[in-house]
Every structure is written in structure tokens, then in C-alpha cells.
ZADREN-758560 format. One record per residue: x, y, z of N, C-alpha, C in turn. Coordinates in steps of 0.02 Angstrom, whole numbers, padded with zeros to 5 digits, always signed. Layout:
<lolums>
XYZXYZXYZ...
</lolums>
This chain:
<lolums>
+10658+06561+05211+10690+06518+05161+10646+06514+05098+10578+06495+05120+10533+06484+05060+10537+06582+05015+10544+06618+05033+10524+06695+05010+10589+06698+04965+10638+06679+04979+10715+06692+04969+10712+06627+04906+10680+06571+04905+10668+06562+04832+10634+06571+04779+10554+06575+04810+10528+06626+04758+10562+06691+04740+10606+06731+04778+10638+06783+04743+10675+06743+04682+10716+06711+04699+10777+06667+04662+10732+06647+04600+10692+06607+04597+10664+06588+04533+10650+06638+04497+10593+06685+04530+10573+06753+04490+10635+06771+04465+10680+06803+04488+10730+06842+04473+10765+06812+04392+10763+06724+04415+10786+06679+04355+10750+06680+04289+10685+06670+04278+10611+06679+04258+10655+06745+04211+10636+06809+04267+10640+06861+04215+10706+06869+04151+10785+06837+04194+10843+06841+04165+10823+06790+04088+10783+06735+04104+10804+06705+04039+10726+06704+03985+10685+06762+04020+10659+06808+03968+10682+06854+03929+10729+06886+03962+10774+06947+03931+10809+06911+03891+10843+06854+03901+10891+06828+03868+10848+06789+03810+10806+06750+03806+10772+06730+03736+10746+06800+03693+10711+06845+03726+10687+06907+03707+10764+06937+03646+10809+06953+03668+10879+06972+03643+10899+06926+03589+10879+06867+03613+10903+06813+03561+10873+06808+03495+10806+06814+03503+10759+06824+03448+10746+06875+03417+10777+06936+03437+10780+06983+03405+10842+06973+03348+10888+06956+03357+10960+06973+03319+10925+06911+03248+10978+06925+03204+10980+06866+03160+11025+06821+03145+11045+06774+03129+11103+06734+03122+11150+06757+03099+11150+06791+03051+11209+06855+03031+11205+06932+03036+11166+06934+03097+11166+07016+03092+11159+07069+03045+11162+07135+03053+11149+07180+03013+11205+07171+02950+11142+07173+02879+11196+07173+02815+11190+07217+02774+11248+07252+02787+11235+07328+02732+11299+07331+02650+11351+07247+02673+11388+07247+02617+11394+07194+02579+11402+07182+02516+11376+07121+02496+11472+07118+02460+11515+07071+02489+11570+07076+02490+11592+07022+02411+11629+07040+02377+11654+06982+02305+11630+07003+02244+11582+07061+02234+11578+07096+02189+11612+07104+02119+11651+07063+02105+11700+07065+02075+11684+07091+01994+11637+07076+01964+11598+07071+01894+11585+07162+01899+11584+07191+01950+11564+07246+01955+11480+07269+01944+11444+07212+01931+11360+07225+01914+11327+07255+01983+11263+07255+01968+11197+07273+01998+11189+07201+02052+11182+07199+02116+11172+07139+02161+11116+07135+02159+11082+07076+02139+11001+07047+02147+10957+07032+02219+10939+07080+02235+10933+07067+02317+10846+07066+02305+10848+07071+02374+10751+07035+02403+10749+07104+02451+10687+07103+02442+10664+07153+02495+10672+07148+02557+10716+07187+02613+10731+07172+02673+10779+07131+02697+10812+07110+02623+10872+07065+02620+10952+07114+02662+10942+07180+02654+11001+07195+02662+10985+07279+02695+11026+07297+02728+10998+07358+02770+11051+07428+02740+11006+07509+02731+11042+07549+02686+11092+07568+02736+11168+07587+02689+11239+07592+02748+11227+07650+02767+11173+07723+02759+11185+07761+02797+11118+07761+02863+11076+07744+02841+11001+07745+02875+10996+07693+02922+11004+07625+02900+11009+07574+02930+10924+07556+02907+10916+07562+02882+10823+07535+02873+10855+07485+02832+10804+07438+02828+10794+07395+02792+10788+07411+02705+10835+07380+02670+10804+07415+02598+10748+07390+02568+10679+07420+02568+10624+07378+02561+10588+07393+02504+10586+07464+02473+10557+07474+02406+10612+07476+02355+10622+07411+02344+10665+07395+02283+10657+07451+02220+10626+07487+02222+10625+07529+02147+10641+07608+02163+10684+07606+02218+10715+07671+02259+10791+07629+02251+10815+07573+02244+10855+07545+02293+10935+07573+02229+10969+07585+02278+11046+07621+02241+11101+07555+02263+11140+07554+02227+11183+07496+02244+11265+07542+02238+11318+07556+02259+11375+07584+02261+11420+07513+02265+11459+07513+02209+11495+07481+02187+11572+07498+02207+11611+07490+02246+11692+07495+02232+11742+07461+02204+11796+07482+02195+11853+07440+02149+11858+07388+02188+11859+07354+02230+11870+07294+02263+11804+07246+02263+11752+07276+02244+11710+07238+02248+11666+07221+02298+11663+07278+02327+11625+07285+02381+11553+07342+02370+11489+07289+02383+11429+07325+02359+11402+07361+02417+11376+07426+02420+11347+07455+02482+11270+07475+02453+11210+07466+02499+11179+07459+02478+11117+07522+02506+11091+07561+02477+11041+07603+02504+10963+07605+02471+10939+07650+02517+10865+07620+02505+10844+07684+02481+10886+07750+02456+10858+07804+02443+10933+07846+02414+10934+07875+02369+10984+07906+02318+11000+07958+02381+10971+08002+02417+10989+08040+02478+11042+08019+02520+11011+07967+02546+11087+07935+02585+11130+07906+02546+11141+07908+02494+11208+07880+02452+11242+07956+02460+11187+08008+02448+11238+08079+02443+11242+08072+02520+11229+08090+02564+11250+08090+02648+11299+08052+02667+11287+07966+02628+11345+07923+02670+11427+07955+02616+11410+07977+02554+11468+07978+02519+11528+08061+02570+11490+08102+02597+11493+08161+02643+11573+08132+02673+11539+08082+02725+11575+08046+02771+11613+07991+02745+11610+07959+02691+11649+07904+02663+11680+07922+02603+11738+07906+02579+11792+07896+02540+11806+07822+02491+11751+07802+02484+11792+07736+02431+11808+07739+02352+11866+07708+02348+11865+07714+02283+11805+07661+02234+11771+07719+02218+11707+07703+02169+11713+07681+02106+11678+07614+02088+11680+07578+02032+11626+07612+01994+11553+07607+02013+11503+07650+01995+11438+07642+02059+11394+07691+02040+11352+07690+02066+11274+07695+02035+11246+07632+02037+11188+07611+02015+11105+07610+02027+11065+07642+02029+11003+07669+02046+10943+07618+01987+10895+07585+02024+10830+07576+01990+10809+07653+01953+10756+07648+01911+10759+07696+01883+10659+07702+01895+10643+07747+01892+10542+07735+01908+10528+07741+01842+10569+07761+01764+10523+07738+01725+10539+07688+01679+10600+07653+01673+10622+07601+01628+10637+07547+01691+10646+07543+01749+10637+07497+01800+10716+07445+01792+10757+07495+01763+10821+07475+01734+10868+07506+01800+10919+07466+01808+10986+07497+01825+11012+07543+01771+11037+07595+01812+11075+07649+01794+11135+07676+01829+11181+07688+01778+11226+07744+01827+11190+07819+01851+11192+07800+01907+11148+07848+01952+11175+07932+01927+11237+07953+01929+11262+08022+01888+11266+08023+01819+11210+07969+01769+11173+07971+01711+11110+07991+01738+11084+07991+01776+11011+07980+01810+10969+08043+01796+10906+08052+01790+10889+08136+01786+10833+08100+01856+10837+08162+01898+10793+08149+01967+10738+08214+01964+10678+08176+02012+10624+08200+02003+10630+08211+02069+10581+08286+02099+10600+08313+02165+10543+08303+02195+10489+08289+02183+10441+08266+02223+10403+08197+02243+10468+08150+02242+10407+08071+02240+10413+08057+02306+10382+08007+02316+10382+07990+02399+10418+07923+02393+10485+07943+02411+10532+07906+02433+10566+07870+02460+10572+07835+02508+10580+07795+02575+10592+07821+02628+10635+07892+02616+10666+07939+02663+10641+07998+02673+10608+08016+02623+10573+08052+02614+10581+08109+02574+10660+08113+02539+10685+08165+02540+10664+08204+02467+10603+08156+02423+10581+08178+02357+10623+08168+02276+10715+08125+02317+10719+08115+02230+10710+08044+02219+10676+08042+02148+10672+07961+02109+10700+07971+02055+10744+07904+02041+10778+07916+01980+10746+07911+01910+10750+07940+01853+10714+07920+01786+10814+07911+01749+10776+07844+01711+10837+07835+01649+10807+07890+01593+10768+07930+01582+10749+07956+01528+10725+08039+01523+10762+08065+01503+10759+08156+01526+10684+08178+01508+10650+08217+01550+10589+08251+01542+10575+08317+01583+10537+08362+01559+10536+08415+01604+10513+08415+01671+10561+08438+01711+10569+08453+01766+10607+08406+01806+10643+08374+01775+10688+08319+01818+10765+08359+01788+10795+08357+01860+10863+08382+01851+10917+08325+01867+10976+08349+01827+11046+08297+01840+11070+08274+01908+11106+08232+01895+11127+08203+01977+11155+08262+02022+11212+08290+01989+11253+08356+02018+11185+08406+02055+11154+08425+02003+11114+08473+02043+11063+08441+02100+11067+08350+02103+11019+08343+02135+11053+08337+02186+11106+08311+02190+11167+08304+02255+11186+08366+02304+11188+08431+02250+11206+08499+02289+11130+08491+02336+11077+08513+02291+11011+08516+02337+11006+08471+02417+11028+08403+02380+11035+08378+02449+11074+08385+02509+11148+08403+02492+11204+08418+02537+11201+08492+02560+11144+08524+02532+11116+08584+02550+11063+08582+02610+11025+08520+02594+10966+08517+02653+10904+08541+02590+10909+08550+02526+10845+08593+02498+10827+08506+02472+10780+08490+02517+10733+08415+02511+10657+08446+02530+10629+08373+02506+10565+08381+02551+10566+08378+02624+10629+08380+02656+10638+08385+02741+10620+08458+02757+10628+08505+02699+10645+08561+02728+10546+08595+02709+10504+08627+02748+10453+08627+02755+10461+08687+02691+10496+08717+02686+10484+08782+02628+10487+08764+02569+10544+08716+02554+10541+08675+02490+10484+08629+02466+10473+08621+02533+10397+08558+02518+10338+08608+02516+10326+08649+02547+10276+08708+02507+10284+08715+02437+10346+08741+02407+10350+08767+02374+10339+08703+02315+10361+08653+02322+10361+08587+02250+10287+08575+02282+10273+08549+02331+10199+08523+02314+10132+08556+02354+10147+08617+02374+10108+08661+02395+10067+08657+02450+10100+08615+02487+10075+08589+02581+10093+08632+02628
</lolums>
């Protein structure tokens, strides 16, 4: 009798470890990747770690990578790297209001297909583009930076990353 409740407690013990463990992980509102009422159509003012990117799921944490996708309804999607805006756009269809990118040298919102991108920065994702609001040599247009990506020619790909920064 006595063995058969020490099992029973243990057994209890561990269940409502798992269960606070689970509990304290989640957050009161769960994962937020859309910031819904958009309506003004602007740039959303977010905090670091405030909101998670819709294709990656990371946390968006270096605000000066961070892309914001705007749709006609007013619905903001939010990424932490211009790469997965081209990847999640692959698989998604919304009708697009605009799409807005920090920029690394005016620290401005931009329409991201105004954007000229630089192929080697270290990026959140890794994939080497950062946006500039301001054209200079060796930064190319959104289009060509989008093919490169939906191509795979990133810093993912070890030949490209030889070849831009000679590793």
C-alpha cells in the first residue's frame, strides 16, 4: 500500500511539473506574426521580440533588418530579414498594399522594391541582403535581389559566399 503511493505522488509530482513547465513556456497571447487594423497603411512601431517573422518564426530582434508587408485590409506581416519576405511571398498571395524595409544607411522606412540591397551583410538569416535607401556601387535592385534569392544564390550557398567574401 505504502509503495503504491509513493508511486501515486511521484507520478503526480512529475505530471504537474510538465504541466507548469508547458505553462511557462507559452505567452498570454501566443505566437504574433500579424499586427491586425492597419488601416493608415504605415510602418508598425514594434520592440524587439515584440512580434515573430511569418516565414521563420524567430523572433524579430534586429530591428534594422526588420521588413513590415502591408496588405489592402490592413493586415501587417512582419519579418526579420528581406529573404523571407521573398520565400514567404513564394507560398503566399495577398493583396499587397506595400512593402516596407529599415534601411542600414538612412535608418528610414522604405518601399522595399525602391530599396538597393547589399549582398554581403550579416543578416539575421543569414542570407547577406541589407537594405540601403540610397544607390551605391555594388548594391543591386530589389528584382535582381529577389531572383538571387528564389534562386538559392545567398550567402547559404557556400560558392556564393566564397565568391562575395572569400571564405
Amino acid at each position: 500500500m505504502k509503495k503504491i503511493l509513493i508511486n501515486l505522488l511521484t507520478f503526480a509530482i512529475v505530471v504537474a511539473v510538465i504541466v507548469i513547465l508547458l505553462l511557462s513556456l507559452g505567452s498570454e497571447e501566443g505566437a504574433r506574426y500579424v499586427y491586425k487594423g492597419n488601416t493608415a497603411h504605415q510602418p508598425v512601431s514594434v520592440k524587439s521580440k515584440e512580434y515573430q517573422c511569418s516565414e521563420c518564426n524567430m523572433d524579430v530582434e534586429d530591428l534594422s533588418y526588420t521588413v513590415e508587408l502591408i496588405t489592402e485590409k490592413g493586415d501587417t506581416y512582419f519579418f526579420d530579414d528581406i529573404g523571407c519576405v521573398v520565400l514567404w511571398l513564394k507560398n503566399h498571395t495577398p493583396k499587397i498594399n506595400k512593402i516596407v524595409t529599415q534601411t542600414q544607411d538612412t535608418h528610414q522606412w522604405v518601399d522595399a522594391t525602391k530599396a538597393w540591397y547589399s549582398r554581403t551583410a550579416y543578416s539575421p538569416m543569414g542570407y547577406g541582403f541589407a537594405a540601403y535607401e540610397k544607390k551605391k556601387e555594388g548594391l543591386i535592385p530589389y528584382d535582381e535581389m529577389r531572383l538571387l534569392m528564389l534562386q538559392g544564390k545567398n550567402l547559404h550557398d557556400p560558392f556564393v559566399k566564397k565568391k562575395l567574401l572569400g571564405e
